[in-house]
C-alpha positions as CSV (number, residue, x, y, z in Angstrom):
1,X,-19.5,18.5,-19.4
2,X,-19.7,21.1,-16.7
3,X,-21.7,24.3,-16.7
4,X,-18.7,26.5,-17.1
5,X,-18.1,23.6,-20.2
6,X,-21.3,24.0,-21.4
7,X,-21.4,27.5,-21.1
8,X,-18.1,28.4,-23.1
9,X,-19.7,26.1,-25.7
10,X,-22.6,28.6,-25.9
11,X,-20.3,31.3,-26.9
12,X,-18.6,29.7,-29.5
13,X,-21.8,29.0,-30.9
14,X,-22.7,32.5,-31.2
15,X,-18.8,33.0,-32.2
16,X,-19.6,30.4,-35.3
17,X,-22.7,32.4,-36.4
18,X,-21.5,36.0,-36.4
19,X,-18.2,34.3,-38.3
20,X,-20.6,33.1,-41.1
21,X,-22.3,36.7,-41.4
22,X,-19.7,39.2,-41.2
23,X,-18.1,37.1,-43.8
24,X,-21.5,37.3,-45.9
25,X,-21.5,40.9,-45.4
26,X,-18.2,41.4,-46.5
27,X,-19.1,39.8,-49.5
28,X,-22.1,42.4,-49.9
29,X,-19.9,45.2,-49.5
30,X,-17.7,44.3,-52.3
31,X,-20.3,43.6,-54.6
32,X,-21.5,47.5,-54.3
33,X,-22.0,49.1,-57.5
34,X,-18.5,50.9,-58.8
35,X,-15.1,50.2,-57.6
36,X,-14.3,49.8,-54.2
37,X,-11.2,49.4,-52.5
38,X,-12.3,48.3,-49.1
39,X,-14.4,45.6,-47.8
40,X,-15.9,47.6,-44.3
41,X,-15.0,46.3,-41.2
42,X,-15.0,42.5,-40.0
43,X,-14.7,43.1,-36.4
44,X,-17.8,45.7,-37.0
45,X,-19.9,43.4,-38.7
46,X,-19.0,40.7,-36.4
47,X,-19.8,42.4,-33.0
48,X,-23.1,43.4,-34.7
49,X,-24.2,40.4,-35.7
50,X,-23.6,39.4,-32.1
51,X,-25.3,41.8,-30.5
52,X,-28.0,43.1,-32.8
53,X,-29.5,40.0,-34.1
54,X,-28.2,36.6,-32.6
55,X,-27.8,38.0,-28.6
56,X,-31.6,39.4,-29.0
57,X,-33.5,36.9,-30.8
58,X,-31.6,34.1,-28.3
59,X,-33.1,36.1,-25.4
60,X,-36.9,36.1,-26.8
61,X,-36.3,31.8,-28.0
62,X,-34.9,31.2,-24.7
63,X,-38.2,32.7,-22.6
64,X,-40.1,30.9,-24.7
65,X,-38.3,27.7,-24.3
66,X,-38.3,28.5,-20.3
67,X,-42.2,28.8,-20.4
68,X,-42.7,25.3,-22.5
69,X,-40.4,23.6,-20.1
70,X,-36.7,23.2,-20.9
71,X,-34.4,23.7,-17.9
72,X,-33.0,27.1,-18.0
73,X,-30.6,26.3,-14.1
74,X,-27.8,26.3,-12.4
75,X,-28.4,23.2,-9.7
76,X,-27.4,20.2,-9.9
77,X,-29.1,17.0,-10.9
78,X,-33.3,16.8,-10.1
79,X,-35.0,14.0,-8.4
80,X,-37.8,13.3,-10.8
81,X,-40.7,9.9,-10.6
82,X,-41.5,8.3,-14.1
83,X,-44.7,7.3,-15.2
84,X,-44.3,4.2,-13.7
85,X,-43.0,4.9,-10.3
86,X,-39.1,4.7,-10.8
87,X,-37.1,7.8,-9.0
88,X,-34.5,8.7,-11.2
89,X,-31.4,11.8,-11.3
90,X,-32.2,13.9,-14.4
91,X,-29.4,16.4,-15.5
92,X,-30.3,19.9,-16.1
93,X,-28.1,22.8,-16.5
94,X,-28.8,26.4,-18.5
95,X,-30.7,23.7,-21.3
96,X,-32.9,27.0,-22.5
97,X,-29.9,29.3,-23.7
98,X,-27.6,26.6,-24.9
99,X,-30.6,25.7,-27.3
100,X,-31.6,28.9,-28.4
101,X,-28.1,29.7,-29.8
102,X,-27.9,25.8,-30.9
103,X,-30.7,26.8,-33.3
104,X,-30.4,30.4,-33.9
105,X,-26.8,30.0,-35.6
106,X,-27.4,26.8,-37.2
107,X,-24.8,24.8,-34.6
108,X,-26.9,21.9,-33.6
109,X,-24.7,20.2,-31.3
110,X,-27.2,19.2,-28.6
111,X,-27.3,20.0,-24.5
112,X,-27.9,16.4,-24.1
113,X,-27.0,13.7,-26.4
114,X,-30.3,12.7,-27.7
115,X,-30.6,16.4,-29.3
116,X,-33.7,17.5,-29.9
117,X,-34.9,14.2,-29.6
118,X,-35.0,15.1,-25.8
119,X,-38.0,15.7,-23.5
120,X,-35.9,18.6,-21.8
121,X,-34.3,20.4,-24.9
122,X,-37.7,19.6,-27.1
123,X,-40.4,18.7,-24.4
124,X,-43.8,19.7,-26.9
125,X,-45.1,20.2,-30.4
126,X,-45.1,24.0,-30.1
127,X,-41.2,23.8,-28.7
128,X,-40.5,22.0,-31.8
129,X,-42.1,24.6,-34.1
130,X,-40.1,27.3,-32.2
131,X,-36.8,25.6,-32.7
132,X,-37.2,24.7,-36.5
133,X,-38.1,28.4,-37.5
134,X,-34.8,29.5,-35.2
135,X,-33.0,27.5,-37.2
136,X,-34.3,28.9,-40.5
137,X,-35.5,32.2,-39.8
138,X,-31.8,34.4,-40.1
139,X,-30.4,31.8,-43.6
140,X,-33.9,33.0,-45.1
141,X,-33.4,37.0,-44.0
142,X,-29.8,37.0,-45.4
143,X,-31.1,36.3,-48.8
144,X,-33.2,39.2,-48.9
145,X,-30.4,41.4,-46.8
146,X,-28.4,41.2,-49.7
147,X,-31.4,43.0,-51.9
148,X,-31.9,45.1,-49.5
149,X,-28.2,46.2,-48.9
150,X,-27.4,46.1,-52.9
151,X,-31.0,47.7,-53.9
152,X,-31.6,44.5,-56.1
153,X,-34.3,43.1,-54.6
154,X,-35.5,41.5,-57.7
155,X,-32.1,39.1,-57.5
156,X,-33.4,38.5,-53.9
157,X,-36.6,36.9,-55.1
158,X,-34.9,34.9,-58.2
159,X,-31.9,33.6,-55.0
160,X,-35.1,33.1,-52.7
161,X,-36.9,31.4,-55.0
162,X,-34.1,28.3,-56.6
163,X,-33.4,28.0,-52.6
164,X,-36.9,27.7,-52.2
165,X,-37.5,25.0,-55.2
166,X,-34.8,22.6,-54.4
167,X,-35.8,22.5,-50.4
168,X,-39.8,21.6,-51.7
169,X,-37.7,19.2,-54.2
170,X,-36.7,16.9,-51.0
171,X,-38.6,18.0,-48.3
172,X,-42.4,17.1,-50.0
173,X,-41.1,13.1,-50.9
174,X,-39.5,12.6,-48.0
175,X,-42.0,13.7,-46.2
176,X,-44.9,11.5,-48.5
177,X,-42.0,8.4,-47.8
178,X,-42.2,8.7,-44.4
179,X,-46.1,8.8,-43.9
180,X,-46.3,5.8,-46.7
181,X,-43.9,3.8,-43.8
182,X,-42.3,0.9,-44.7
183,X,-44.2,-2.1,-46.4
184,X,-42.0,-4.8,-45.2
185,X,-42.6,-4.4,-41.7
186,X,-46.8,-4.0,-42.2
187,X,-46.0,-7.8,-44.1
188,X,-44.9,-8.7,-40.4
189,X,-48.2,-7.6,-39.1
190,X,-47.5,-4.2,-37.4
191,X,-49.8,-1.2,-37.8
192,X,-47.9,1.6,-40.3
193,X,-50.9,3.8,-40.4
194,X,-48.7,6.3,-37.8
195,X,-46.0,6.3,-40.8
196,X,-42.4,5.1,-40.7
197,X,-42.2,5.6,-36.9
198,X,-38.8,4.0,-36.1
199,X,-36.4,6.4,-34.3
200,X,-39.4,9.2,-34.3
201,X,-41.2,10.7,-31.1
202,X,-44.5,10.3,-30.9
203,X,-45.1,13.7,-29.5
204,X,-43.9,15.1,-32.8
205,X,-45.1,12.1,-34.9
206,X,-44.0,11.9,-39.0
207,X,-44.4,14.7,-41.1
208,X,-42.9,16.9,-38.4
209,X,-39.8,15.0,-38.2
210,X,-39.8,14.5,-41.9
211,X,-39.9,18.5,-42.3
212,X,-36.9,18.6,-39.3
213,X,-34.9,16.0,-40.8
214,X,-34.7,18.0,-44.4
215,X,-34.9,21.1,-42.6
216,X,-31.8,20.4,-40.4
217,X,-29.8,19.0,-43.2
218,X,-30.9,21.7,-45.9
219,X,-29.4,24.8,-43.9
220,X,-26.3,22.7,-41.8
221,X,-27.8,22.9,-38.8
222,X,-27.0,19.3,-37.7
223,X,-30.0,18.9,-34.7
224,X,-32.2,16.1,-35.1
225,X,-35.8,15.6,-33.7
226,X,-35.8,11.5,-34.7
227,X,-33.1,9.4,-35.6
228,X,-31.5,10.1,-39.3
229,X,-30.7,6.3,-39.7
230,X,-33.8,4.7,-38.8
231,X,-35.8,6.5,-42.2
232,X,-36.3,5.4,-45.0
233,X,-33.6,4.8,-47.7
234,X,-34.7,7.6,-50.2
235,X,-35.6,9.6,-47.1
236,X,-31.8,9.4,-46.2
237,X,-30.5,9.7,-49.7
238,X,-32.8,13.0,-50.0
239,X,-30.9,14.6,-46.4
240,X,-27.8,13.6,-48.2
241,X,-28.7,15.7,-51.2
242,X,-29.5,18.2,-49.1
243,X,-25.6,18.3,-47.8
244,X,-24.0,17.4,-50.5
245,X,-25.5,20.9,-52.8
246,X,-25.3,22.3,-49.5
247,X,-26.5,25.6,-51.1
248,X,-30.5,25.7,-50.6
249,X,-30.6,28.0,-47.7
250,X,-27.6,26.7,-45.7
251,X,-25.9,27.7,-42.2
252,X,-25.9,31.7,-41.4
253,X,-23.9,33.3,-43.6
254,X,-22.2,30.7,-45.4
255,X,-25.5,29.6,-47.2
256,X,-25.6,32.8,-49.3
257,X,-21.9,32.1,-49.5
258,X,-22.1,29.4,-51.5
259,X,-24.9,30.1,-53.2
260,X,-22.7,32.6,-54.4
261,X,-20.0,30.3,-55.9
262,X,-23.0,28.7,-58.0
263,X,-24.3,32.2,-59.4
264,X,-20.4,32.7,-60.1
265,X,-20.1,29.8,-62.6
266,X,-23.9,30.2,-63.8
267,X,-23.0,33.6,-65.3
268,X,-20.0,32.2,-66.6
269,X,-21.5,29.5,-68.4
270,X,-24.3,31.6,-69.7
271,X,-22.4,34.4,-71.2
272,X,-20.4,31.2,-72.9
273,X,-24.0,29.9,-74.4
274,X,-24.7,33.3,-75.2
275,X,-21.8,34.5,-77.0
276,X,-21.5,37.4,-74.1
277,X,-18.5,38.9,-71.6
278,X,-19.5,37.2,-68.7
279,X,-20.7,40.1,-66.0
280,X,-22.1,40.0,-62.4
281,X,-23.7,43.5,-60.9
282,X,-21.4,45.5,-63.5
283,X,-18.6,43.4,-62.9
284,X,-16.4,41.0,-65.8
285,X,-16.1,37.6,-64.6
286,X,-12.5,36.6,-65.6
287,X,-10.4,33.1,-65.3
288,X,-9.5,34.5,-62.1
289,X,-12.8,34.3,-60.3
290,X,-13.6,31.3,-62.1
291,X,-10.6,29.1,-60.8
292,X,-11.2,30.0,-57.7
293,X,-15.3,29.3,-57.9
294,X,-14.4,25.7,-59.3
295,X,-11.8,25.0,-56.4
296,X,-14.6,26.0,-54.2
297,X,-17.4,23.9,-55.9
298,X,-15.5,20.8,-56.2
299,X,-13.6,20.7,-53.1
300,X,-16.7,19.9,-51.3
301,X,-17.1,16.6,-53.3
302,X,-13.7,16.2,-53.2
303,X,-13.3,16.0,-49.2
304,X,-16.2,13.8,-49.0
305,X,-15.6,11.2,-51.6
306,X,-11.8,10.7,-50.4
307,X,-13.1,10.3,-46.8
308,X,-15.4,7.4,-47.7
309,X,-12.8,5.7,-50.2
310,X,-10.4,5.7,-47.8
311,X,-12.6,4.7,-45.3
312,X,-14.2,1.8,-47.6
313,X,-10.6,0.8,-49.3
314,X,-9.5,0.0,-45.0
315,X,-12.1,-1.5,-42.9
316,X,-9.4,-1.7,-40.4
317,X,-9.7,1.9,-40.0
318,X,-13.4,1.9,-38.6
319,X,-12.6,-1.4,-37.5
320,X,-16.4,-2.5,-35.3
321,X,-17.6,1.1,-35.6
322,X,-20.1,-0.2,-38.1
323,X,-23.6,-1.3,-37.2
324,X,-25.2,-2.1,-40.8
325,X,-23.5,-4.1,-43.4
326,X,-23.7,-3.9,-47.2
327,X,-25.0,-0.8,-48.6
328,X,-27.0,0.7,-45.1
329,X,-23.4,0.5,-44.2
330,X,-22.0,2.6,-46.8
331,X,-24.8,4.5,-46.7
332,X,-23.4,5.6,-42.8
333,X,-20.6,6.0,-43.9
334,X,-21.2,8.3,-46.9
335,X,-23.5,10.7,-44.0
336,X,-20.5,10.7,-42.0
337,X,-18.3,12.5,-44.2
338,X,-20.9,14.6,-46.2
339,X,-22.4,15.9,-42.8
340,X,-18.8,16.8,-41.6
341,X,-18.3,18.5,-44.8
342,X,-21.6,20.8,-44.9
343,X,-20.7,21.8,-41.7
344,X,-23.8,19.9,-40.6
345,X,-23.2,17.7,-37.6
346,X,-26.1,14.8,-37.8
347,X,-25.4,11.0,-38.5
348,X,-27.0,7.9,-39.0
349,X,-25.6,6.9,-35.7
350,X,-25.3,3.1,-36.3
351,X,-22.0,4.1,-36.7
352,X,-20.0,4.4,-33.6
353,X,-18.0,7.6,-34.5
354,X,-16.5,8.2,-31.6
355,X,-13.0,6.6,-32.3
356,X,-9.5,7.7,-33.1
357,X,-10.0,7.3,-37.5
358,X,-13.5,9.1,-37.6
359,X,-12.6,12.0,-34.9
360,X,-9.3,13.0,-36.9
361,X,-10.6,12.1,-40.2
362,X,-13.8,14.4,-40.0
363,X,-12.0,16.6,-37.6
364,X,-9.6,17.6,-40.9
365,X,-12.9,17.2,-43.3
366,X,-14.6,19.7,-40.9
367,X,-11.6,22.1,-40.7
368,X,-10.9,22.7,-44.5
369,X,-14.3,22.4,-45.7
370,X,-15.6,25.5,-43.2
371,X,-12.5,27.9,-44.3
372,X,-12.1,27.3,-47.9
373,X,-15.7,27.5,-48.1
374,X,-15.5,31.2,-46.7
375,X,-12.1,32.4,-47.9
376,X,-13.3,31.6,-51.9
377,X,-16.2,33.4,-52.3
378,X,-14.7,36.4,-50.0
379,X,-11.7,36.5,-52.5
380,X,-14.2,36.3,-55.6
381,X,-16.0,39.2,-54.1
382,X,-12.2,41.6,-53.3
383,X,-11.7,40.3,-56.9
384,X,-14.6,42.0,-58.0
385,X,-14.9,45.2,-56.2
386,X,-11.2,46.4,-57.3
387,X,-12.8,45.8,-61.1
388,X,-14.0,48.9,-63.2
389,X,-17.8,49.2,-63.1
390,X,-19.5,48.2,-66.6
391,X,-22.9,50.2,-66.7
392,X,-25.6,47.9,-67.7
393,X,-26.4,47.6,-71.5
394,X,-28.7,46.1,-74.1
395,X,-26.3,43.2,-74.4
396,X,-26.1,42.7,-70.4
397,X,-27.1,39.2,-69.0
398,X,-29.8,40.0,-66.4
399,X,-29.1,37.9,-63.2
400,X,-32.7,38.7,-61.3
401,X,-35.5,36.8,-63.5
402,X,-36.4,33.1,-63.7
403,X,-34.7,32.5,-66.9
404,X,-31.1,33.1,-64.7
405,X,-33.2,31.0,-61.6
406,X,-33.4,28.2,-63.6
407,X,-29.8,28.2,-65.3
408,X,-28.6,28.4,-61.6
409,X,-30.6,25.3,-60.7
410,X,-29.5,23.5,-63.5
411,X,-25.7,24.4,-62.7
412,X,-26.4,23.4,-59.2
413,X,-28.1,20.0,-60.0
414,X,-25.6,18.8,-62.6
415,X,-22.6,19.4,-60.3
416,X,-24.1,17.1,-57.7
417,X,-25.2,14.7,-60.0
418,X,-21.6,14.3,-61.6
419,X,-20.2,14.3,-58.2
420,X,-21.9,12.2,-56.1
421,X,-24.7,10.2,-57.9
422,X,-22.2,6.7,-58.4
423,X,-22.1,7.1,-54.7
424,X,-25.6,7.7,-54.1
425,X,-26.7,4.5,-56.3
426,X,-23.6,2.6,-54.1
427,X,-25.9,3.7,-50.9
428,X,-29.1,4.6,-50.3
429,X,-30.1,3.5,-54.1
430,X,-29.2,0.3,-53.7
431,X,-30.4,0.4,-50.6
432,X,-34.0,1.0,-51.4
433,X,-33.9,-1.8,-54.3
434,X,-32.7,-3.9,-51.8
435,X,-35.7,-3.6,-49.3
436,X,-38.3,-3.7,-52.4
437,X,-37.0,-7.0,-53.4
């Protein structure tokens, strides 16, 4: 693309961002204690999520990303010599600000198309740090915003630490899988002690692309470091868990969104177990809230599994887009969707997506999955702040210990079991037998 491309790109990355928080702090608003009849001001929150938080912080990662290297210009290509002599064009462009936004609001989409993976938009170790805690740093402060803002910081720590839980769940095995490396190819006489090192740079080596690839998919930011398709099968089944609950941590904003949705049906469920009115910060939950929390919940499974039936049920749809066959192949197939879904952006790029079916197919998955995933918890929350305030009682059901942590994890875990586990076994499962045998 051009510059001026490029550059209108950057601001609808910080467009995206501020979206997914002023709708977050709409949803903060409403949950204030008593009855509220307003919401504050979108266009408020949204301009200062711009310019107090996303504008600044891009201006510090960007210096920083100047200083370690990545282009931050307005000329045209640069004469550059390899390591062995060859004089090549390299592209370079305002690399530095595109990637600090890329990061810092959980976009992803990369400068150049190796993401990440690039010497210019990731040249060193210390780049790569800075980039993965851009990418997680403002997902992780709008958990404890919303303690902050609603004086419930215990509910903080319980949200913080089931987010918290479920990212150590995948990220610690995947990254163990990835060290192990892959058996079949040390049969063959190659040297795994380096780890699983197909599709990795070996300036960030394993563990560090491990941690990126869970990291990435955890919180929808969609960059990659290394190549999604080339780990491991239970590496890949783990970032597709990651998408699929798309609730530990997630994108700015949105993550606390639908973490939201989960809390929603949590209390729901446990005032059913309990034999008590189902309340949320002094609030009744009614069939109203709940309809709307199950549309939400299940129409992420929803858009996913119809995408790869369809997809599966006509391979003249995809028609030579697939690299892998058999269950790898599913497996691509399966990311596709689930990645378009969460918002995310990554692939396993065997697949050749850049056709007519998987543009318009994801384009629609993409579309409907981003505003339903807004517009329901936002409703839930104007539900709630019209609703008369219930003071808190010796019958209340707390929502900020570890008991309510765990019921939320539980809720969380068996809605993406029942959704997509017959899936899972179809791909990366089978997958994984398949290479052990």
């Amino acid at each position: 693309m051009s510059y001026l491309g490029q550059l209108y790109l950057m601001f609808l990355q910080f467009v995206s961002a501020a979206t997914g928080i002023a709708a977050a702090i709409t949803v903060f608003y409403a949950l204030r204690k008593g009855s509220n009849d307003t919401q504050g001001n979108f266009y408020n929150f949204f301009l200062k999520s711009i310019t107090r938080v996303l504008l600044p912080i891009s201006i510090i990662i960007g210096i920083m990303l100047i200083f370690s290297g990545t282009p931050m210009t307005f000329e045209g290509r640069q004469a550059m010599t390899t390591l062995q002599g060859d004089s090549i064009n390299v592209s370079t462009g305002p690399v530095a600000a595109f990637v600090a936004i890329k990061h810092l609001g959980t976009n992803g989409g990369g400068y150049y198309g190796a993401n990440s993976a690039h010497p210019l938009e990731n040249p060193t170790y210390f780049t790569n740090m800075i980039e993965m805690i851009a990418q997680m740093i403002i997902p992780f402060a709008m958990v404890f915003a919303l303690g902050f803002f609603l004086k419930k910081r215990k509910m903080s720590g319980m949200i913080w630490g089931v987010m918290t839980v479920g990212f150590l769940l995948l990220v610690i095995p995947t990254i163990m899988m990835e060290m192990k490396g892959n058996h079949n190819i040390e049969a063959m006489g190659v040297d795994i002690s380096a780890g699983n090192m197909e599709g990795k740079e070996v300036r960030f080596g394993t563990a560090a692309s491990a941690f990126w690839g869970i990291a990435t998919t955890v919180i929808s930011t969609g960059s990659v470091n290394s190549m999604h398709d080339s780990f491991m099968p239970l590496s890949g089944m783990n970032m597709l868990i990651a998408m699929m609950t798309n609730t530990f941590y997630g994108g700015v904003g949105v993550g606390i969104l639908n973490f939201f949705i989960f809390i929603i049906l949590a209390v729901f469920i446990s005032g059913l177990m309990v034999g008590r009115t189902p309340e949320f910060l002094g609030k009744k939950i009614e069939a109203r809230e709940i309809k709307i929390a199950m549309i939400v919940a299940l129409f992420h499974p929803f858009l996913i599994l119809i995408g790869s039936a369809l997809t599966v049920a006509s391979p003249s749809l995809y028609g030579h887009s697939l690299h892998n066959a058999g269950f790898h192949g599913f497996s691509e197939i399966l990311y596709e969707f689930t990645s378009a879904s969460a918002n995310n952006g990554s692939g396993f790029e065997g697949l050749k997506d850049n056709t007519m079916w998987w543009n318009i197919s994801t384009g629609f998955v993409l579309i409907l999955s981003r505003y339903i995933s807004i517009i329901g918890p936002v409703a839930i929350a104007g539900s709630l702040s019209t609703k008369k305030y219930v003071p808190e009682s010796a019958g209340t059901l707390k929502t900020d210990n570890s008991t309510f942590g765990i019921m939320v994890f539980v809720v969380i875990i068996i809605i993406a079991a029942l959704s997509f586990f017959p899936s899972l076994a179809l791909g990366p499962i089978a997958d994984y037998f398949t290479m052990t045998h």
